[in-house]
C-alpha positions in Angstrom: -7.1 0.8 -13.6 -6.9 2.4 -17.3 -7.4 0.1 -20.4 -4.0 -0.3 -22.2 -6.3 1.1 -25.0 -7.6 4.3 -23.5 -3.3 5.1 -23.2 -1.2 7.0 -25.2 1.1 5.2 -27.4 4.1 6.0 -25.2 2.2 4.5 -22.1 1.3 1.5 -24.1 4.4 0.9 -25.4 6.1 1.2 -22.1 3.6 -1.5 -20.3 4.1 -3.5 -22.7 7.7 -3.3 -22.7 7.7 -3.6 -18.9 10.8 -5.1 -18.0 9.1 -7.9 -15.2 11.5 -9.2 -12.8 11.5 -12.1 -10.9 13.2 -12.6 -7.2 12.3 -16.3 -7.0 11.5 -17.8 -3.8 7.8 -18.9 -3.0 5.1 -16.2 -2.3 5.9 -14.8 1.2 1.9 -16.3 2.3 1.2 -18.0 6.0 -1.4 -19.7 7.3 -3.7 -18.2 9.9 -3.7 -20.0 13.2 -6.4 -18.2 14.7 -9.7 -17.1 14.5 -10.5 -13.4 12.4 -12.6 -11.9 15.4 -9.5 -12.7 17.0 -6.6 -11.4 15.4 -4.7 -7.8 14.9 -4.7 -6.1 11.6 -2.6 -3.9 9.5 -3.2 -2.3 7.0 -0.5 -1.8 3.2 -1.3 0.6 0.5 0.8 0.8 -2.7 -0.7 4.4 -3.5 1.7 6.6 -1.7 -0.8 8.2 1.1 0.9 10.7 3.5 -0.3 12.2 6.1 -0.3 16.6 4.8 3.0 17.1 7.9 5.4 14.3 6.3 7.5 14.3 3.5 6.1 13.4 0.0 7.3 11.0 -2.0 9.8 11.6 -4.3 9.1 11.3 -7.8 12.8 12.4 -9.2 13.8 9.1 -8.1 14.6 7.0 -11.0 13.1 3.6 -10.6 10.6 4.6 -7.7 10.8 5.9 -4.3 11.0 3.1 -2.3 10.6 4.6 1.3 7.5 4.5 3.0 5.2 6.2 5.9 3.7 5.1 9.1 0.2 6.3 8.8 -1.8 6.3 12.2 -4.7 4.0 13.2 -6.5 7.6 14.5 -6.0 9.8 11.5 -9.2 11.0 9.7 -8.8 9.4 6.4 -9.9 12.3 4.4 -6.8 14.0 5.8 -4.7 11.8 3.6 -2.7 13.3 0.7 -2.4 10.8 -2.4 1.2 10.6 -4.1 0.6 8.2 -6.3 2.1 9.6 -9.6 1.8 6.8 -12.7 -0.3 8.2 -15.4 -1.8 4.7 -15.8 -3.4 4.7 -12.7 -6.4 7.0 -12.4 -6.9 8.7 -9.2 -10.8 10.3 -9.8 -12.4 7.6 -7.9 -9.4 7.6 -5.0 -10.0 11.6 -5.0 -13.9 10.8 -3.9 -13.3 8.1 -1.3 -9.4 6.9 -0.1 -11.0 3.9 1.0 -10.6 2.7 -2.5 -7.0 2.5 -1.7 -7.0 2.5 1.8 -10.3 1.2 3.5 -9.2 2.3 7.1 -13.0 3.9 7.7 -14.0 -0.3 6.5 -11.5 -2.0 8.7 -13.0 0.5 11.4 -16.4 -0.9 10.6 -15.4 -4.6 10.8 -13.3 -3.9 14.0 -16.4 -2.3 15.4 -18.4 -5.1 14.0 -16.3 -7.3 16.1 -15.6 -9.2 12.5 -11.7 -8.6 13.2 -10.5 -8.4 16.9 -8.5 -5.1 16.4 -6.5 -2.7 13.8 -3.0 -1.7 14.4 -2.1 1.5 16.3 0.0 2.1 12.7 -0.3 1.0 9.3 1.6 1.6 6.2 2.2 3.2 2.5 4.2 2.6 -0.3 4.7 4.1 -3.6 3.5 2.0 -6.4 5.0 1.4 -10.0 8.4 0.8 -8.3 10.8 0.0 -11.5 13.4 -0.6 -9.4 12.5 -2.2 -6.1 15.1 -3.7 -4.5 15.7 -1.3 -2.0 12.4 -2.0 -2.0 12.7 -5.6 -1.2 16.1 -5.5 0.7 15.6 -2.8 3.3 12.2 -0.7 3.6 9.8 -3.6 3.1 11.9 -6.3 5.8 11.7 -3.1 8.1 7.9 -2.7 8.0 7.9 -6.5 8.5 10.0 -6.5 11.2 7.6 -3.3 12.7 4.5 -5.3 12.2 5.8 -8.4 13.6 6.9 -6.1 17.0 3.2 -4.9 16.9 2.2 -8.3 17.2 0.3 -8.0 13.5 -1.5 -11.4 12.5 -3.0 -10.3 9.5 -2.0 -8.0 6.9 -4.2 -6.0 4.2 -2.6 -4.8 1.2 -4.5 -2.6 -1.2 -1.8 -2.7 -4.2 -2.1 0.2 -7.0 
């Protein structure tokens, strides 16, 4: 992440001006019932990966694109295009190894490991520095619930950016 400091004054003034919203309720967390090596795991980024055939997100949205893409447990990770487009978020290290944002090839490891039982045939990405996100909250994330709860997910790893 960039220092408030290394920003333009622009950027700076619009972080600091960020207009933070709260949706109340308690922090959507549940306890884990069963053993790591044994459970099914997804994996969340907020970077806006998509696979080079789908759609990119769109950045003409005002307020964030809040849809997101099913990205496949198989996919070669280095196939993955970044979308991320917030100027306070620097992608150099992200360009050199996804798994910054998206440690599928890790999860692979620990699956292989036998340190988690399994990864999801799918996992998922969002766009971050979503200013307006309740679409967001209303409809596309309670539909990748919903999907990951039909895939019988019991853990869930989100990389936020």
């Amino acid at each position: 992440m960039v220092s408030i400091f290394k920003l333009d004054d622009l950027y700076r003034f619009f972080m600091r001006a960020y207009p933070v919203k709260s949706y109340g309720g308690a922090p959507p967390n549940a306890a884990l019932h069963k053993e790591l090596n044994r459970c099914r795991v997804a994996l969340i980024t907020t970077a806006g990966l998509h696979r080079p055939e789908q759609t990119p997100y769109n950045d003409k949205i005002i307020g964030g694109d809040c849809s997101y893409r099913e990205i496949p447990n198989t996919i070669e990770t280095q196939l993955l295009a970044l979308g991320h487009r917030s100027k306070a978020f620097d992608a150099s290290g992200t360009e050199s190894d996804i798994n910054l944002v998206f440690p599928l090839d890790r999860f692979r490891e620990l699956e292989n490991e036998g340190k988690i039982g399994s990864l999801n045939d799918r996992h998922f990405s969002f766009m971050g520095s979503i200013t307006k996100p309740k679409w967001l909250i209303e409809k596309t994330a309670p539909e990748v619930g919903q999907l990951l709860q039909a895939d019988d997910v019991d853990v869930v790893f989100l990389t936020p950016v």
